[in-house]
C-alpha positions as CSV (number, residue, x, y, z in Angstrom):
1,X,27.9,-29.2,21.8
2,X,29.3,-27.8,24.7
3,X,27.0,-25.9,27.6
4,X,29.2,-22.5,26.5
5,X,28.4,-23.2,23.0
6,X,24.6,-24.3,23.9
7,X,24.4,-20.9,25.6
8,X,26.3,-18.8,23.3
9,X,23.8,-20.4,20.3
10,X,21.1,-19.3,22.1
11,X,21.7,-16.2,23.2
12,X,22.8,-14.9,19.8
13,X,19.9,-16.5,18.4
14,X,17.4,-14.7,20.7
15,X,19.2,-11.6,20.3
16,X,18.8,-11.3,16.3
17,X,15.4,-12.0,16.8
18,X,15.0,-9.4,19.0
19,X,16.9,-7.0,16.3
20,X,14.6,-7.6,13.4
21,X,11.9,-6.2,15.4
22,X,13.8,-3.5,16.8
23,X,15.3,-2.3,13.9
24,X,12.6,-2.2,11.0
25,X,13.1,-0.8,8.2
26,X,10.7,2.7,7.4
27,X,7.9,2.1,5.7
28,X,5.7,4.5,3.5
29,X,2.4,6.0,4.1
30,X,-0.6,4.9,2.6
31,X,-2.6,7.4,1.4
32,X,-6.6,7.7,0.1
33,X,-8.1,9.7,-2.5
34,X,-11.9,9.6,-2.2
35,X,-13.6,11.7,-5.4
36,X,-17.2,11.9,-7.4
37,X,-16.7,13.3,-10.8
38,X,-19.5,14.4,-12.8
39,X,-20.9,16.5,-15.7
40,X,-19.9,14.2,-18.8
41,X,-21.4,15.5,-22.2
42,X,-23.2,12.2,-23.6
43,X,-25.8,11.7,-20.7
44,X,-23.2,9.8,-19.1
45,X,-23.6,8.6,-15.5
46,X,-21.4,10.6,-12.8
47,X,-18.8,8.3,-11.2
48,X,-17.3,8.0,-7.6
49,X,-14.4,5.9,-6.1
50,X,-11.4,5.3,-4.3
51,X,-7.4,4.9,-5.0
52,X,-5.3,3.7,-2.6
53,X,-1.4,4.3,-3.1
54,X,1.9,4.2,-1.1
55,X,3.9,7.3,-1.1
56,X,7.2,8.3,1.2
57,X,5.6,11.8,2.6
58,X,2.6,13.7,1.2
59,X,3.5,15.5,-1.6
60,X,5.8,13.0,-2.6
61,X,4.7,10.8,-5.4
62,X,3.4,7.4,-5.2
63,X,5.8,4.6,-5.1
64,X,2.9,1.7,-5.7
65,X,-0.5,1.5,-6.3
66,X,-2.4,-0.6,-3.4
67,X,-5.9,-0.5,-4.4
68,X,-8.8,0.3,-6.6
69,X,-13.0,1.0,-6.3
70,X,-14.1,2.5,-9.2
71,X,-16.5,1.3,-12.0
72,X,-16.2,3.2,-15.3
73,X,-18.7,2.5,-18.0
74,X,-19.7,-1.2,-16.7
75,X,-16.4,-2.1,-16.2
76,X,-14.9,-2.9,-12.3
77,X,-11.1,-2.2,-12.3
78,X,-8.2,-3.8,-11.1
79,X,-5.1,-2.6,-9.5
80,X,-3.0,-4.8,-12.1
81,X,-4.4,-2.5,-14.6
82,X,-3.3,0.5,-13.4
83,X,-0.7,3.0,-14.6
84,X,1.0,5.5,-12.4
85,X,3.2,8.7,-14.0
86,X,4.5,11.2,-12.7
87,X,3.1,14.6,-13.8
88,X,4.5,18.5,-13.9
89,X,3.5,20.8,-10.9
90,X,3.0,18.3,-8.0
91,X,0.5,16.1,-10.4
92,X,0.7,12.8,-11.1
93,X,-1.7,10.8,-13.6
94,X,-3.6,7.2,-12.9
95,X,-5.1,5.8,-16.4
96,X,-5.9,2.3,-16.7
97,X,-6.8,0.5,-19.6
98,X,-8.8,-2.5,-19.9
99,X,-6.7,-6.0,-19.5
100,X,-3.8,-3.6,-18.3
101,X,-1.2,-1.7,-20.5
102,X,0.9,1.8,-19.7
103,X,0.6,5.5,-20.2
104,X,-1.3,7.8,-19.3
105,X,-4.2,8.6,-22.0
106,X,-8.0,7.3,-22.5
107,X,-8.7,5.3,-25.6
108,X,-11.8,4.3,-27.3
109,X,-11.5,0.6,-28.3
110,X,-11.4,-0.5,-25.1
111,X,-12.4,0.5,-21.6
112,X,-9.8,3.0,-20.5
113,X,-9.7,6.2,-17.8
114,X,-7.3,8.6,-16.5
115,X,-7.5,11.0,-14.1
116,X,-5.0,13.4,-12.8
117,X,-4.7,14.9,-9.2
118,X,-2.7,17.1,-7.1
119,X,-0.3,14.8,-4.8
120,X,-0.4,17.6,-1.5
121,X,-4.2,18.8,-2.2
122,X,-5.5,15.9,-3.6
123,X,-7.7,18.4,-6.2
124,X,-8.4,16.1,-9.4
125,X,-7.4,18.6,-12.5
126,X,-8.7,15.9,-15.1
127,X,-10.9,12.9,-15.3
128,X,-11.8,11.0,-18.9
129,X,-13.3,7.7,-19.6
130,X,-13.6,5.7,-22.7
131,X,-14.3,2.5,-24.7
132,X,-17.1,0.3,-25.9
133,X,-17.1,3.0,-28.9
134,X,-18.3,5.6,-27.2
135,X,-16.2,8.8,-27.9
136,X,-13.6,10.5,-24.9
137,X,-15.5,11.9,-22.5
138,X,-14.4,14.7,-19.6
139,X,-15.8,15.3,-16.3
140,X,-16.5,18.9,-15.7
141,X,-17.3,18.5,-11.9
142,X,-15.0,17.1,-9.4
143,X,-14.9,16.5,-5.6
144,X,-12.0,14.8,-3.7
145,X,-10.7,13.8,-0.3
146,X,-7.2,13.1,0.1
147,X,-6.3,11.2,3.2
148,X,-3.1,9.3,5.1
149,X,-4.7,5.7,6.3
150,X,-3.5,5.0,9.8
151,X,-1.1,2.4,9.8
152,X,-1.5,-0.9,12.0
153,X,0.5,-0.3,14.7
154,X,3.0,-3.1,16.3
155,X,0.7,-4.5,19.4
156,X,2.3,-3.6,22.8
157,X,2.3,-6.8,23.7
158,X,4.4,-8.5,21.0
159,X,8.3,-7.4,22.9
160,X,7.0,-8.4,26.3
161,X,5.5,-11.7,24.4
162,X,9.3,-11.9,22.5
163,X,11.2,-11.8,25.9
164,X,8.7,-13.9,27.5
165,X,9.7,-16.6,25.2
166,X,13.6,-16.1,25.4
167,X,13.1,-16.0,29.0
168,X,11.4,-20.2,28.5
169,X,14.2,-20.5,26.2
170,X,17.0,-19.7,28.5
171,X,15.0,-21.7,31.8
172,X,14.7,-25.1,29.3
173,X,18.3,-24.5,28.8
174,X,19.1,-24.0,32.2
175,X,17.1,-26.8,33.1
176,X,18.7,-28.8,31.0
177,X,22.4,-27.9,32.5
178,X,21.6,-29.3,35.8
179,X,20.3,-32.4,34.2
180,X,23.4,-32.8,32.8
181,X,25.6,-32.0,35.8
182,X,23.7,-33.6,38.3
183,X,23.6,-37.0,36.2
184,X,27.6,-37.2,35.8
């Protein structure tokens, strides 16, 4: 290969490595919804947790489900579980039913929730659990948080670190020209 070529290579090389980082592509904004519902007929236990979920803009509804705390009647659930629908009136509905499954709806064979919130307030409007036999049961009480999670930010660093390195690049090549040229 030719020194042009050599230089050419690496030059083009460098800069679409330098594009990718330049020029990436929007990504959507994680948001939180922290609630505590309560008030179940049956003596059962008030329950508190945490959904995670990606979404364009608030107000907008989720594109993906990220991640999950809750424990519902025993049972610790998964984000492969989940079920995410779009719901009338800036609502959407997460139910998830034990060993996964879709729709929105609460059963009573198996371990199963849903809970419905407002997308822009983050007010839950419903909240059931059910399985092990035990009968639907509502929550009567509910208190939420809705919040964006800060994004991790690209270090400041990382272009003066990307130059840096094309800058050894092009010296090694450079040092290797005069090699070359002073050798012939």
């Amino acid at each position: 290969m030719t020194n042009v070529a050599s230089f050419r290579l690496c030059t083009t090389l460098w800069a679409a490595a330098l594009s990718i980082f330049l020029v990436l592509p929007a990504r959507a904004l994680t948001f939180q919804l922290d609630f505590a519902v309560g008030g179940f007929d049956g003596g059962l236990p008030d329950v508190s947790g945490s959904i995670q979920y990606d979404a364009a803009a608030l107000g907008s509804q989720p594109t993906s489900l990220v991640s999950i705390d809750l424990t519902t009647l025993g049972y610790v659930w998964t984000v492969s579980e989940l079920f995410n629908m779009p719901l009338p009136g800036n609502q959407t509905c997460v139910s998830g039913f034990e060993g996964g499954g879709g729709g929105c709806g609460v059963g009573r064979a198996i371990n199963s929730f849903e809970m419905d919130f407002n997308i822009t307030t983050g007010n839950i409007s419903k909240f059931a659990i059910g399985g092990d036999g035990i009968a639907v049961r509502f929550a009567t009480t509910f208190d939420s948080t809705l919040a964006e999670v800060a994004a991790v930010p690209l270090p400041a660093a990382f272009p003066l670190f990307a130059s840096g390195l094309g800058m050894l690049g092009l010296l090694g090549w450079r040092r290797k020209r005069k090699a070359r040229t002073a050798g012939a």
